[in-house]
N, C-alpha and C positions, 0 to 999 in steps of 0.2 A: 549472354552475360548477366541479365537480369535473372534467370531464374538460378545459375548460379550464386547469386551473390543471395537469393531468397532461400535456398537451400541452408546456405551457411547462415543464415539468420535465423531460421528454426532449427536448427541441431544446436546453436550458441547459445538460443533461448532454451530447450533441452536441458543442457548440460549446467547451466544459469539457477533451474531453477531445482534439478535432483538434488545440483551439490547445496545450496540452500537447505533444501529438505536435511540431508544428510547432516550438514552443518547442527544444524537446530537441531536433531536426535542426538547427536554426539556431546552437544551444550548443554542439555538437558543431563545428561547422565552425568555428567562431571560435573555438574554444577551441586546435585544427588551427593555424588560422592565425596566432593567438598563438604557436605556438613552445611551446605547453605539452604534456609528454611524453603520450603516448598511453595509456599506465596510468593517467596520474589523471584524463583524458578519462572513461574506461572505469569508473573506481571512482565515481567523484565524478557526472558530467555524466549517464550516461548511467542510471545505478542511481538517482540520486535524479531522473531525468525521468519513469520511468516510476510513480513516487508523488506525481509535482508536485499532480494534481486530488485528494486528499487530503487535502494542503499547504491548495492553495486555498482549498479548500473550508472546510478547520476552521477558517482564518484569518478569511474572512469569515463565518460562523457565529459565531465569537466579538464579532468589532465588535458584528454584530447584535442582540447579547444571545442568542442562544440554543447557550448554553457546553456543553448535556445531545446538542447532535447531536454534537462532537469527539470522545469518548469511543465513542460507536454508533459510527459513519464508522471510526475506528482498529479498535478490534475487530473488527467485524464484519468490514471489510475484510481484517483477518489470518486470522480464521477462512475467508474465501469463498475466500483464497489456498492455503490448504492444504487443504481440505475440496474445493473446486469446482475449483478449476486445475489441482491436483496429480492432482485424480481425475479430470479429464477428461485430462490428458497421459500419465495411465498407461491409462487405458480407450482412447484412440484410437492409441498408439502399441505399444498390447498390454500392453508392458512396458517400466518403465523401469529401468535396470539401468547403475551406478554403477561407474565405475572408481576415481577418488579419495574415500578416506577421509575421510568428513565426522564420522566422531565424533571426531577429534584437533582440530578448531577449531569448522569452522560450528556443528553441531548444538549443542557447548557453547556456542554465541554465543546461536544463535535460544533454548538456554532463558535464558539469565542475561537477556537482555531480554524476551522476555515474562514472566518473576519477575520485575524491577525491575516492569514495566507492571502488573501482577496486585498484588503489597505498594502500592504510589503509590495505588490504587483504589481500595484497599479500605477506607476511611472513606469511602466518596463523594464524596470531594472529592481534584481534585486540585492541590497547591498550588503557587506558585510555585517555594518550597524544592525540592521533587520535582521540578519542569521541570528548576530549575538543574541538579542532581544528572544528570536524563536525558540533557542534552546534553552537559554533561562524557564522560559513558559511551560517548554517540554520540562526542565527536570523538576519544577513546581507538581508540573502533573505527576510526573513517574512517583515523588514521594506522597503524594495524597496514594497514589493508587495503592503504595504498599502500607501507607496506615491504613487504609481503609482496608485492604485485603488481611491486615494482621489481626483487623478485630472479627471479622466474618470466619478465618480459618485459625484453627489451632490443630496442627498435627504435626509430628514428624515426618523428615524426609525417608522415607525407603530406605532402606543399604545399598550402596552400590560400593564399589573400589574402583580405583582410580589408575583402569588398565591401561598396557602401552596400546592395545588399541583404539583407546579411544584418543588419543593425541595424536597418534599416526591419523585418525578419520579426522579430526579436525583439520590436521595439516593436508592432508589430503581434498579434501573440501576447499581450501581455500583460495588453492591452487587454482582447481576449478572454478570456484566462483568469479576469482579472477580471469582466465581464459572465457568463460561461456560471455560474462559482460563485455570485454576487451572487443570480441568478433561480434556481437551482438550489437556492440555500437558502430562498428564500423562495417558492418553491414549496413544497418540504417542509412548512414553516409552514404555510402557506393547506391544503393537502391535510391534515395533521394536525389541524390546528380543525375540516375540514369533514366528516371519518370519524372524530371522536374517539379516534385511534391515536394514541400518545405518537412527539414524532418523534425521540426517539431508538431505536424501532424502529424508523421509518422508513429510518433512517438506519444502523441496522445491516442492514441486508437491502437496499432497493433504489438507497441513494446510496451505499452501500459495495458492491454489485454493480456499479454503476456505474463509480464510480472505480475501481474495479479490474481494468477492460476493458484499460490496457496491458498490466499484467502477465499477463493470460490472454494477449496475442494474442503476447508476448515469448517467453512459455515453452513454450506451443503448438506455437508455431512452432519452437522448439530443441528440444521432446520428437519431430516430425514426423520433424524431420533427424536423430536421434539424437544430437543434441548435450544430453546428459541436467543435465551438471555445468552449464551454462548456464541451464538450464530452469529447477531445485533453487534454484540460486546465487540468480539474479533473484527467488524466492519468498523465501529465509533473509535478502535485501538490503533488501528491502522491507518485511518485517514489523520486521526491527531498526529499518529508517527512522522508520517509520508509527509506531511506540511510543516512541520516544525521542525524536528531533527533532521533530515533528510536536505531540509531547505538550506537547514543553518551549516551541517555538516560539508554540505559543498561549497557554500558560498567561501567558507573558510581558506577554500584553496584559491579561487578568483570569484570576480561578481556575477553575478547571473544575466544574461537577458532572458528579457521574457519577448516572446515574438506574438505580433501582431494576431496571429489566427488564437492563438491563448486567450493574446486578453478580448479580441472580439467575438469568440465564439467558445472556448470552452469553461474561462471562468464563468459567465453568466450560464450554460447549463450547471456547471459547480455549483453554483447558490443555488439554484431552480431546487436541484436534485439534495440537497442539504432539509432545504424547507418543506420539501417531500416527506425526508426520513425524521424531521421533526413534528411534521402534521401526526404523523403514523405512528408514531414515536407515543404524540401523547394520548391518540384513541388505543393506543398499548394492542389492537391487531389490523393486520394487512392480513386482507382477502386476494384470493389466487387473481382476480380480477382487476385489484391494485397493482399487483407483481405484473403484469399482464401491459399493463401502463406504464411500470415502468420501465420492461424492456422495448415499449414503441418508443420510446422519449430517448433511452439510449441510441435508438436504429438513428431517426432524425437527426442527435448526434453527430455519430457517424457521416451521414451522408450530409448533413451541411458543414463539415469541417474538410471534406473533401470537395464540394461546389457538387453536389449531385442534383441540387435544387436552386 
């Protein structure tokens, strides 16, 4: 029974995260074809597709009643992005090595939102009031991102039109994003009852590795070509998402608990690995030897939020 129900958990995370993919290609071109400038394409469409299975997922975990996996899933997910991604894009690309200045905005971004995420937590509960509060903070952020992106880019969008393909992909996609989260949470469930692991471990470690497969394959890929501020960017865009909208977005439907193993063991790596990517942040490079570190500090992770030590 267990490795069935593991089965359906990785075909649900599959399907979870293509139609995402797909999703975000499809939003992208219509967004083009609308006539809408190409910087908010870029801030908006594209930064929060790569957290939509996230999104998803926390949203359907909440219906479901199981409110303790949203909190695992955000966390976890920020810690595997900076601890896991960041250390493998500095471990495979040697070094990555920063030309623009990220302690003058980002780096004070990424911490004032992991502090808002960290304070909202820390009674174990997170409440509606806090959501409101998060999302406020996120649409503050989302409109500095587009002024700031409006002075940097001046172009038009491409041509595109605005085919019945692409509304059939979106409705298509959405379908699935909905199915791949749906079985993807209630796997966790099933696999939790059946190993007596709490699934908000579960859900910090391997549906928060999961979801966070775009962002690996995003930043990878911009660490490979040496496009480093892309790589970074994409990791400081997603963790601001995953904590603020993400938080605030479900809490909207019920309040959140936040479970015991959270806040005893992966918020404090969350901070740890925060003040990681702001050390690094402001010596502007990480040597393959740093990445190297911080894939150990993820593993430890790992195995003290399962009692492996």
């Amino acid at each position: 029974m267990l490795l069935f129900w593991f089965l359906i958990f990785i075909v649900s995370l599959v399907v979870l995260i293509k139609s995402a993919d797909y999703f975000t290609s499809c939003s992208e071109k219509l967004g083009l074809a609308l006539k809408i400038p190409a910087f908010i394409v870029g801030v908006i469409i594209v930064s929060v597709g790569t957290s939509l299975p996230e999104l998803v997922t926390s949203i359907i975990a909440v219906l479901k009643g199981a409110t303790d996996i949203v909190a695992g899933n955000i966390v976890g997910s920020n810690i595997a992005n900076i601890l896991l991604i960041v250390g493998l894009a500095a471990v495979f690309s040697r070094r990555i090595e920063l030309e623009r200045d990220l302690i003058n905005i980002d780096l004070p971004l990424l911490a004032s939102f992991t502090g808002l995420l960290v304070v909202t937590c820390f009674d174990g509960k997170f409440t509606l009031a806090e959501g409101i509060i998060s999302l406020i903070a996120f649409l503050v952020y989302i409109h500095y991102s587009i002024v700031d992106r409006e002075r940097e880019i001046d172009e038009l969008p491409p041509k595109e039109k605005v085919r019945f393909s692409l509304i059939f992909g979106l409705t298509f996609s959405l379908l699935f994003l909905y199915l791949g989260a749906k079985f993807t949470i209630e796997s966790v469930v099933k696999i939790s009852e059946i190993t007596k692991i709490g699934t908000s471990a579960i859900a910090s470690t391997v549906v928060a590795l999961g979801t966070s497969l775009p962002e690996l394959a995003v930043s990878l890929q911009a660490a490979l070509k040496k496009k480093f501020e892309i790589s970074l960017g994409n990791i400081i865009g997603s963790n601001i998402f995953n904590g603020s909208f993400i938080m605030g977005a479900s809490v909207l439907i019920k309040p959140l608990d936040i479970a015991q193993d959270v806040l005893l063991i992966a918020i404090p790596f969350l901070i740890a690995s925060t003040l990681l990517m702001i050390f690094s942040g402001i010596s502007k490079k990480i040597h393959n030897w740093e990445g190297a570190i911080f894939l150990l500090i993820y593993i430890v992770f790992v195995a003290k939020l399962f009692n492996l030590f």
